[in-house]
mmCIF file of the C-alpha atoms, coordinates in Angstrom:
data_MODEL
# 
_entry.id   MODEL 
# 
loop_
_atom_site.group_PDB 
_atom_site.id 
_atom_site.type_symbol 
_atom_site.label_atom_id 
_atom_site.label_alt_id 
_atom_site.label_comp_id 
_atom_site.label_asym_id 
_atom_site.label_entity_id 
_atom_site.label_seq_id 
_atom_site.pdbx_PDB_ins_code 
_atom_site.Cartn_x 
_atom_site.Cartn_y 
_atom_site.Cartn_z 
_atom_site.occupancy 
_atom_site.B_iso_or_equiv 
_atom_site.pdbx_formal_charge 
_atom_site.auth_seq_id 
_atom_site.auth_comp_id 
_atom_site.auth_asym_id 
_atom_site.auth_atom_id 
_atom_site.pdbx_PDB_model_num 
ATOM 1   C CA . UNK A 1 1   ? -136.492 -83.586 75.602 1.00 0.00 ? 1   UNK A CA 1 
ATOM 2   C CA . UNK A 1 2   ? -139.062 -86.285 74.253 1.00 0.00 ? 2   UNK A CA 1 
ATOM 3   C CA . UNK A 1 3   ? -142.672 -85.136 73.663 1.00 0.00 ? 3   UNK A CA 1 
ATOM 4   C CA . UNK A 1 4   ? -145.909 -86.938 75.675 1.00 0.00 ? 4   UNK A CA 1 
ATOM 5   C CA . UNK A 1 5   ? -148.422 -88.423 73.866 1.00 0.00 ? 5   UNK A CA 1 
ATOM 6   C CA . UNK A 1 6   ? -150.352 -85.305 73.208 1.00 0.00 ? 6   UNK A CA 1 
ATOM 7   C CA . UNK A 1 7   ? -147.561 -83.061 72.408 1.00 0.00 ? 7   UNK A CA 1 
ATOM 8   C CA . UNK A 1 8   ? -147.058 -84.158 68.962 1.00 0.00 ? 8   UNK A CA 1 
ATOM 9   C CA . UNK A 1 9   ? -148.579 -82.231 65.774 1.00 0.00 ? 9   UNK A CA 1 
ATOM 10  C CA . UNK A 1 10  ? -151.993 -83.411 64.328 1.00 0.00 ? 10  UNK A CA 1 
ATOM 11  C CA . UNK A 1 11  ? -154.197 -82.174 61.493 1.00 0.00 ? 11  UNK A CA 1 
ATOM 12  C CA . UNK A 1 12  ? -156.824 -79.958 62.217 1.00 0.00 ? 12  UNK A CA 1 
ATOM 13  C CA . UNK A 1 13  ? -160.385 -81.288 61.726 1.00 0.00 ? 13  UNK A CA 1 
ATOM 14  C CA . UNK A 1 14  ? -161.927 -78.212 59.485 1.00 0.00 ? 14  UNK A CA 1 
ATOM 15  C CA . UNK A 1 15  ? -159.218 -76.905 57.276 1.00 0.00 ? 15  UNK A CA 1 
ATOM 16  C CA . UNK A 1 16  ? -156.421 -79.898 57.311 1.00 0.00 ? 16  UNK A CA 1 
ATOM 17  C CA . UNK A 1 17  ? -153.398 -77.987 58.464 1.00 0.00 ? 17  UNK A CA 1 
ATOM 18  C CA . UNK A 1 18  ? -150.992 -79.759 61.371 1.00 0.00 ? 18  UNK A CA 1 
ATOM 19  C CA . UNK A 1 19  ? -150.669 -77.835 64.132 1.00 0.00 ? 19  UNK A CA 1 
ATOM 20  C CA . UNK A 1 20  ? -149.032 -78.426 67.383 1.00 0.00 ? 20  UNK A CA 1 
ATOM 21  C CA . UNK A 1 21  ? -151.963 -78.316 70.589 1.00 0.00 ? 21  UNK A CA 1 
ATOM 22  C CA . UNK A 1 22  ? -151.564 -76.293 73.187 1.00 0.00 ? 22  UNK A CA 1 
ATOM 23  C CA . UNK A 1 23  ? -150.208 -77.444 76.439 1.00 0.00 ? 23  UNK A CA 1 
ATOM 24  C CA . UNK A 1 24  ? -153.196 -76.920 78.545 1.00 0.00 ? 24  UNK A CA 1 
ATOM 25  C CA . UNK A 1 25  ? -155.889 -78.564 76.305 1.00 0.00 ? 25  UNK A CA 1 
ATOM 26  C CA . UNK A 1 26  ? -153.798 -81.847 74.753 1.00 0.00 ? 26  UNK A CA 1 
ATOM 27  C CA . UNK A 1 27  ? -155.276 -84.659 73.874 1.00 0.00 ? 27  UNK A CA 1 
ATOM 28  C CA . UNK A 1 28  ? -158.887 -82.913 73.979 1.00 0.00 ? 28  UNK A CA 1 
ATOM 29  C CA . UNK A 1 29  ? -157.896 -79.837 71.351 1.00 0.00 ? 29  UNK A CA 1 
ATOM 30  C CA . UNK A 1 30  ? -159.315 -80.917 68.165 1.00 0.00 ? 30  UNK A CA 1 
ATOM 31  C CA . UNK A 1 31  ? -158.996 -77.749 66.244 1.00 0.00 ? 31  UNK A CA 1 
ATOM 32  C CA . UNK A 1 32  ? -155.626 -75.278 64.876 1.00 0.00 ? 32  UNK A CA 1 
ATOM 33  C CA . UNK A 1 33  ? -155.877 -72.090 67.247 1.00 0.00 ? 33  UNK A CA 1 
ATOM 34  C CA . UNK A 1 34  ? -157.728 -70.391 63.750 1.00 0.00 ? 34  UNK A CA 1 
ATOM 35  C CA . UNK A 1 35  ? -160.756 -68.916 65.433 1.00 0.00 ? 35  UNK A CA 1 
ATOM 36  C CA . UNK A 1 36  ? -162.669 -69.781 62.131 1.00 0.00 ? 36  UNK A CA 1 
ATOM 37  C CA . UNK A 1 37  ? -161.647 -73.350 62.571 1.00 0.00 ? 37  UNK A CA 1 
ATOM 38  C CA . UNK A 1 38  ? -162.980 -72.928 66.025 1.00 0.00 ? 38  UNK A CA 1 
ATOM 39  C CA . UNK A 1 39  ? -166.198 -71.830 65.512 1.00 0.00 ? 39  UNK A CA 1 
ATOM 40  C CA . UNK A 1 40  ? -166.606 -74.415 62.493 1.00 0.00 ? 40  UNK A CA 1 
ATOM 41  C CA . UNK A 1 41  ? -166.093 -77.188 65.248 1.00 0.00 ? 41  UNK A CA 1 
ATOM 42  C CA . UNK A 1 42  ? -168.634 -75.747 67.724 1.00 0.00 ? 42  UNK A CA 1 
ATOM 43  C CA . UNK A 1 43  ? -171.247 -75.128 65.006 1.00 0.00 ? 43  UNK A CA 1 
ATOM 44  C CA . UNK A 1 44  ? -170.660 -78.958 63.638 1.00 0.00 ? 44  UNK A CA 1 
ATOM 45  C CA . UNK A 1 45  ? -170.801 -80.166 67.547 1.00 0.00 ? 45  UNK A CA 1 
ATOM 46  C CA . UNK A 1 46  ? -173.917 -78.335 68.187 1.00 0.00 ? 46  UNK A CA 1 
ATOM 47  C CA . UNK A 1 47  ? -175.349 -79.558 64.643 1.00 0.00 ? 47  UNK A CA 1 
ATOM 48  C CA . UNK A 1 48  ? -174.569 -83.132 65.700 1.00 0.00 ? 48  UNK A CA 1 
ATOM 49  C CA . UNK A 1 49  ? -175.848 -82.891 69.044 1.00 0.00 ? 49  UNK A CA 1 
ATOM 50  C CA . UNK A 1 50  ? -179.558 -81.424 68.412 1.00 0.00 ? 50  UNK A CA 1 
ATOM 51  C CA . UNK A 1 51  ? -179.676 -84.127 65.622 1.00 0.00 ? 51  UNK A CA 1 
ATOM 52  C CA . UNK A 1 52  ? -179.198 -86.902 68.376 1.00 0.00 ? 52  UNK A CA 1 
ATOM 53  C CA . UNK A 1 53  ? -181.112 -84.859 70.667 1.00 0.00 ? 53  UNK A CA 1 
ATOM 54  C CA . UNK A 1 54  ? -184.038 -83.627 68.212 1.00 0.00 ? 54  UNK A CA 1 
ATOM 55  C CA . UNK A 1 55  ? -186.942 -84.705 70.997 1.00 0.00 ? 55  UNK A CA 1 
ATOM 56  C CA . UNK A 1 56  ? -185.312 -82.833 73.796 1.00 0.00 ? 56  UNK A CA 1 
ATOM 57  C CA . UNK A 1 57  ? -184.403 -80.333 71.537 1.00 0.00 ? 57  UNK A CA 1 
ATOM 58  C CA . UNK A 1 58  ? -188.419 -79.724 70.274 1.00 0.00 ? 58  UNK A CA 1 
ATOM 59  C CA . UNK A 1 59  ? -189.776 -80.424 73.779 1.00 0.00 ? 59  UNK A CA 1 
ATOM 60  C CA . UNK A 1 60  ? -187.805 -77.483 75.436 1.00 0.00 ? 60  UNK A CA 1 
ATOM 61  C CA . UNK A 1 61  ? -189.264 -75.341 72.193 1.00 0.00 ? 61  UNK A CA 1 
ATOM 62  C CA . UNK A 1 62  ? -192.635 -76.154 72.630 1.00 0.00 ? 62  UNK A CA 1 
ATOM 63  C CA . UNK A 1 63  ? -192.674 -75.542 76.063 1.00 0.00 ? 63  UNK A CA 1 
ATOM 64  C CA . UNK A 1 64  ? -190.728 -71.818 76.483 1.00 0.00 ? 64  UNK A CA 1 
ATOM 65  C CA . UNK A 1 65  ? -193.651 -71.516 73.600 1.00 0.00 ? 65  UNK A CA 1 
ATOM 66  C CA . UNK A 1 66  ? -196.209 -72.176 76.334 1.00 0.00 ? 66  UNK A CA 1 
ATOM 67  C CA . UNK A 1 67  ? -194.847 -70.670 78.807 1.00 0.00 ? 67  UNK A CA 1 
ATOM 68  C CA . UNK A 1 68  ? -194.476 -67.588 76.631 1.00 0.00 ? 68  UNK A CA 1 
ATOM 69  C CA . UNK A 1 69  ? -198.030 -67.453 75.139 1.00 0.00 ? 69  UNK A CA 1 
ATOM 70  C CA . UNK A 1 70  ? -199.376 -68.069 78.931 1.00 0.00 ? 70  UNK A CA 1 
ATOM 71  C CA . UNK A 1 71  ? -197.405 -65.229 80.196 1.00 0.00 ? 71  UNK A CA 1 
ATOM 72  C CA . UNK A 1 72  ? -198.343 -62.675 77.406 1.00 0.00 ? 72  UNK A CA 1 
ATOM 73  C CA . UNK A 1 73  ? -201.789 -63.253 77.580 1.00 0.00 ? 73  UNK A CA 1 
ATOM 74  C CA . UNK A 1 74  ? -202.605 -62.823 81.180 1.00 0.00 ? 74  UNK A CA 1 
ATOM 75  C CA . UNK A 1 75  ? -200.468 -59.475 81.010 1.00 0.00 ? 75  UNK A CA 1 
ATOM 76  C CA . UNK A 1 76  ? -201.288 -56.843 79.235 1.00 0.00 ? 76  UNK A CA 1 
ATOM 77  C CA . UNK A 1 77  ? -198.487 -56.092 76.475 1.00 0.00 ? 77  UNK A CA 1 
ATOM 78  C CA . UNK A 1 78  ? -197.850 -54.310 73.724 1.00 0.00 ? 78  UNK A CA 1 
ATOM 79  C CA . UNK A 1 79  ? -199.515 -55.743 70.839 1.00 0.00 ? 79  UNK A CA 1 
ATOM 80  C CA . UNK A 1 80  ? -197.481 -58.803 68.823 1.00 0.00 ? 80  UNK A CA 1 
ATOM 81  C CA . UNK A 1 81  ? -195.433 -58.418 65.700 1.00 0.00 ? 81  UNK A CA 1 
ATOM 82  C CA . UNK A 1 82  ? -197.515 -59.600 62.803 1.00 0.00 ? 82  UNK A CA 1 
ATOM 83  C CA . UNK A 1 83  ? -197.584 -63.360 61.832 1.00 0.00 ? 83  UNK A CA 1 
ATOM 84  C CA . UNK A 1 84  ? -195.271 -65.020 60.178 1.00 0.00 ? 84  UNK A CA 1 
ATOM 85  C CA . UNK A 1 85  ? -195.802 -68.566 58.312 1.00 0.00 ? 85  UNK A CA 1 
ATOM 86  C CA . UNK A 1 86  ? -198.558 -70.731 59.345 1.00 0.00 ? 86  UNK A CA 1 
ATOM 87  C CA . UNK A 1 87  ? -200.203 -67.970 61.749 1.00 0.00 ? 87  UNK A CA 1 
ATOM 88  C CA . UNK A 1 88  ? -200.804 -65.369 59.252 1.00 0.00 ? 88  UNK A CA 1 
ATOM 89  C CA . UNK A 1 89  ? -203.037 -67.822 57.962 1.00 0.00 ? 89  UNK A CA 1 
ATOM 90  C CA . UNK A 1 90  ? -205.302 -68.382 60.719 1.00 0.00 ? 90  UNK A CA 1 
ATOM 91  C CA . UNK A 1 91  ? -207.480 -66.450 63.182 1.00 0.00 ? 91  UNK A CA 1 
ATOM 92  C CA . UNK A 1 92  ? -205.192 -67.071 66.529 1.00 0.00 ? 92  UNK A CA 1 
ATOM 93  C CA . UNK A 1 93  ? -207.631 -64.483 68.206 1.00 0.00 ? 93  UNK A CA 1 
ATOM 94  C CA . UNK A 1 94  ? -210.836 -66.280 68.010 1.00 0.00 ? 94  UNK A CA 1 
ATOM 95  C CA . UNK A 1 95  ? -208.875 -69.843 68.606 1.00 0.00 ? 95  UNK A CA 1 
ATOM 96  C CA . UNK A 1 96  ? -207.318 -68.176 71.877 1.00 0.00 ? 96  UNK A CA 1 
ATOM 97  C CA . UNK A 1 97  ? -210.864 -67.339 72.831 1.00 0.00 ? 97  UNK A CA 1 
ATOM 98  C CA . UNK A 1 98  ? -212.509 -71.089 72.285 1.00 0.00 ? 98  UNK A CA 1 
ATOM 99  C CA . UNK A 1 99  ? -209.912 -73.064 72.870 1.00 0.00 ? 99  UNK A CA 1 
ATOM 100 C CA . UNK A 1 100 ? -207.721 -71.039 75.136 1.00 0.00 ? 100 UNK A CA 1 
ATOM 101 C CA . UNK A 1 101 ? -203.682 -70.208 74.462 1.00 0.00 ? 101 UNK A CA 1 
ATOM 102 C CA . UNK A 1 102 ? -202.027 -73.292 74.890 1.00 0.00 ? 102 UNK A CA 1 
ATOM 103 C CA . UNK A 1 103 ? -204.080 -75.734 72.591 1.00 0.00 ? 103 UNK A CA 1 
ATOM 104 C CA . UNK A 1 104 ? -204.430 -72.651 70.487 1.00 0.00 ? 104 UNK A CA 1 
ATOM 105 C CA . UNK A 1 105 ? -199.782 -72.799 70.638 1.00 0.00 ? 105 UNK A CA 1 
ATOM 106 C CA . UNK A 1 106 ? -199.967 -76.492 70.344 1.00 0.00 ? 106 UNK A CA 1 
ATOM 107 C CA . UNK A 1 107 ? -201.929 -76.539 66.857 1.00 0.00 ? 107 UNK A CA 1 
ATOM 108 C CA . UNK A 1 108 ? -199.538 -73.999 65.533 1.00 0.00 ? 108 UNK A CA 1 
ATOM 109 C CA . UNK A 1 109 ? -196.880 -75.783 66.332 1.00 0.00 ? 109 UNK A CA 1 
ATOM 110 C CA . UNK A 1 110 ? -198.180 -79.087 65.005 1.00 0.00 ? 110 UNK A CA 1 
ATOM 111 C CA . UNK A 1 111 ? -198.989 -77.086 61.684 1.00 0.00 ? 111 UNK A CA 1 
ATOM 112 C CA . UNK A 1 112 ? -195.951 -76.010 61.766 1.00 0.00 ? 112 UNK A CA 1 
ATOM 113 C CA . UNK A 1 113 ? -194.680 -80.009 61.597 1.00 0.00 ? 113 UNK A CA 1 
ATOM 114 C CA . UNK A 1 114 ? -196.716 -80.812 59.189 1.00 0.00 ? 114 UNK A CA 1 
ATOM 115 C CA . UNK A 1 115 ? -195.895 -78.254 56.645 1.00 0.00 ? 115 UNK A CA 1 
ATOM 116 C CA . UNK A 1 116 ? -192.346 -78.850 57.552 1.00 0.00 ? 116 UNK A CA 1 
ATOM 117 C CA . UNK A 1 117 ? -192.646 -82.270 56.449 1.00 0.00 ? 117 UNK A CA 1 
ATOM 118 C CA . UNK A 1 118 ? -194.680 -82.172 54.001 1.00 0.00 ? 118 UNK A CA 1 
ATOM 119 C CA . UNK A 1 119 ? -191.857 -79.654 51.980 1.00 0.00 ? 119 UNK A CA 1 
ATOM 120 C CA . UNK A 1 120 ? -189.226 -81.700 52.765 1.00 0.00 ? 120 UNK A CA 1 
ATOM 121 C CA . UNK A 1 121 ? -191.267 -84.504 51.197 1.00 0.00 ? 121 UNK A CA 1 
ATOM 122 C CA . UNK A 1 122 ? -191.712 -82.857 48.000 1.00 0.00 ? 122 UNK A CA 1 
ATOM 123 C CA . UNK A 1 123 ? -188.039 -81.306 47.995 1.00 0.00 ? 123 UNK A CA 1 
ATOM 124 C CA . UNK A 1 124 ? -186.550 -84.384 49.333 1.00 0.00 ? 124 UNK A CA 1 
# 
Protein backbone atom coordinates (compact mmCIF):
# COMPACT_ATOMS: atom_id res chain seq x y z
CA UNK A 1 0.00 0.00 0.00
CA UNK A 2 1.36 3.57 -1.08
CA UNK A 3 0.61 6.51 1.26
CA UNK A 4 -1.56 9.87 -0.06
CA UNK A 5 -0.12 12.99 0.08
CA UNK A 6 -0.94 13.66 3.65
CA UNK A 7 -0.13 10.37 5.05
CA UNK A 8 3.49 10.81 5.21
CA UNK A 9 5.45 11.91 8.54
CA UNK A 10 6.23 15.68 9.09
CA UNK A 11 7.89 17.62 11.90
CA UNK A 12 5.88 19.08 14.39
CA UNK A 13 5.79 22.91 14.51
CA UNK A 14 6.54 23.46 18.51
CA UNK A 15 8.89 20.80 19.63
CA UNK A 16 10.48 19.38 16.13
CA UNK A 17 9.65 15.72 16.45
CA UNK A 18 8.14 13.79 13.08
CA UNK A 19 5.12 12.38 13.65
CA UNK A 20 2.74 10.65 11.43
CA UNK A 21 -1.01 12.84 11.24
CA UNK A 22 -3.89 11.34 11.94
CA UNK A 23 -6.18 10.08 9.31
CA UNK A 24 -9.06 12.32 9.91
CA UNK A 25 -7.23 15.72 10.13
CA UNK A 26 -4.29 15.28 7.18
CA UNK A 27 -3.04 17.82 5.49
CA UNK A 28 -4.60 20.44 8.10
CA UNK A 29 -2.83 18.73 11.46
CA UNK A 30 0.04 20.89 12.13
CA UNK A 31 0.96 19.66 15.51
CA UNK A 32 2.38 15.83 17.15
CA UNK A 33 -0.80 14.51 19.14
CA UNK A 34 1.42 16.05 22.49
CA UNK A 35 -1.35 18.02 24.10
CA UNK A 36 1.43 20.56 25.15
CA UNK A 37 2.34 20.92 21.54
CA UNK A 38 -1.30 21.50 21.05
CA UNK A 39 -2.00 24.09 23.20
CA UNK A 40 1.42 25.87 22.17
CA UNK A 41 -0.16 26.07 18.56
CA UNK A 42 -3.53 27.50 19.70
CA UNK A 43 -1.90 30.03 22.05
CA UNK A 44 0.64 31.15 19.01
CA UNK A 45 -2.64 31.19 16.56
CA UNK A 46 -4.58 33.25 18.89
CA UNK A 47 -1.34 35.52 19.56
CA UNK A 48 -1.06 36.02 15.80
CA UNK A 49 -4.54 36.63 15.17
CA UNK A 50 -5.36 39.55 17.84
CA UNK A 51 -2.04 41.08 16.53
CA UNK A 52 -3.63 41.31 12.94
CA UNK A 53 -6.84 41.96 14.47
CA UNK A 54 -5.71 44.51 17.36
CA UNK A 55 -8.72 47.18 16.29
CA UNK A 56 -11.41 44.59 16.39
CA UNK A 57 -9.83 43.12 19.14
CA UNK A 58 -9.91 46.74 21.38
CA UNK A 59 -13.28 47.76 19.89
CA UNK A 60 -15.15 44.60 21.25
CA UNK A 61 -13.18 45.57 24.77
CA UNK A 62 -14.23 48.90 24.94
CA UNK A 63 -17.58 48.23 24.22
CA UNK A 64 -18.54 44.97 26.73
CA UNK A 65 -16.75 47.93 28.96
CA UNK A 66 -19.75 50.14 28.16
CA UNK A 67 -22.10 47.97 28.15
CA UNK A 68 -20.91 46.77 31.54
CA UNK A 69 -20.51 50.17 33.31
CA UNK A 70 -24.17 51.10 31.78
CA UNK A 71 -25.65 48.05 33.20
CA UNK A 72 -24.08 48.32 36.76
CA UNK A 73 -24.98 51.67 37.25
CA UNK A 74 -28.63 51.74 36.55
CA UNK A 75 -28.89 48.54 38.89
CA UNK A 76 -28.25 48.54 42.11
CA UNK A 77 -25.20 46.08 42.92
CA UNK A 78 -23.03 45.20 45.30
CA UNK A 79 -20.39 47.67 45.62
CA UNK A 80 -17.11 47.26 43.05
CA UNK A 81 -13.81 45.68 43.91
CA UNK A 82 -11.35 48.44 44.58
CA UNK A 83 -9.37 50.07 41.67
CA UNK A 84 -6.76 48.82 40.11
CA UNK A 85 -4.14 50.92 37.85
CA UNK A 86 -5.18 54.12 36.42
CA UNK A 87 -8.63 54.23 38.46
CA UNK A 88 -7.26 54.14 41.85
CA UNK A 89 -5.94 57.30 40.86
CA UNK A 90 -8.91 59.19 40.05
CA UNK A 91 -12.31 60.10 41.51
CA UNK A 92 -14.60 57.78 39.03
CA UNK A 93 -17.54 58.79 41.43
CA UNK A 94 -17.68 62.43 40.92
CA UNK A 95 -16.66 61.91 36.97
CA UNK A 96 -19.75 59.39 36.74
CA UNK A 97 -21.81 62.18 38.22
CA UNK A 98 -20.63 65.19 35.64
CA UNK A 99 -19.91 63.49 32.89
CA UNK A 100 -22.01 60.40 33.15
CA UNK A 101 -20.57 56.48 32.89
CA UNK A 102 -19.62 56.08 29.51
CA UNK A 103 -17.33 59.21 28.85
CA UNK A 104 -16.40 58.65 32.44
CA UNK A 105 -15.27 54.44 30.82
CA UNK A 106 -13.96 56.06 27.75
CA UNK A 107 -11.26 58.35 29.60
CA UNK A 108 -10.16 55.39 31.58
CA UNK A 109 -9.67 53.53 28.90
CA UNK A 110 -7.82 56.16 26.89
CA UNK A 111 -5.57 56.60 30.12
CA UNK A 112 -5.16 53.40 30.10
CA UNK A 113 -3.50 53.79 26.26
CA UNK A 114 -1.59 56.29 27.07
CA UNK A 115 0.22 54.92 30.00
CA UNK A 116 0.49 51.78 28.05
CA UNK A 117 2.43 53.51 25.55
CA UNK A 118 4.12 55.68 27.16
CA UNK A 119 5.98 52.42 29.25
CA UNK A 120 6.55 50.68 26.35
CA UNK A 121 8.28 53.84 25.10
CA UNK A 122 10.61 54.06 27.86
CA UNK A 123 11.13 50.12 28.09
CA UNK A 124 11.20 49.74 24.44
Amino acid sequence: MTRGQGQRKRPCRVCGRWYQPTSRQRERQRTCADPTCVREWHRRNCRRWHRQNKQVTQATYLAERLVNAETTAHTKQPPRPPPRGVEQRWPRDILEQHWGVQSTVIVGYLARKVIREVRDAING
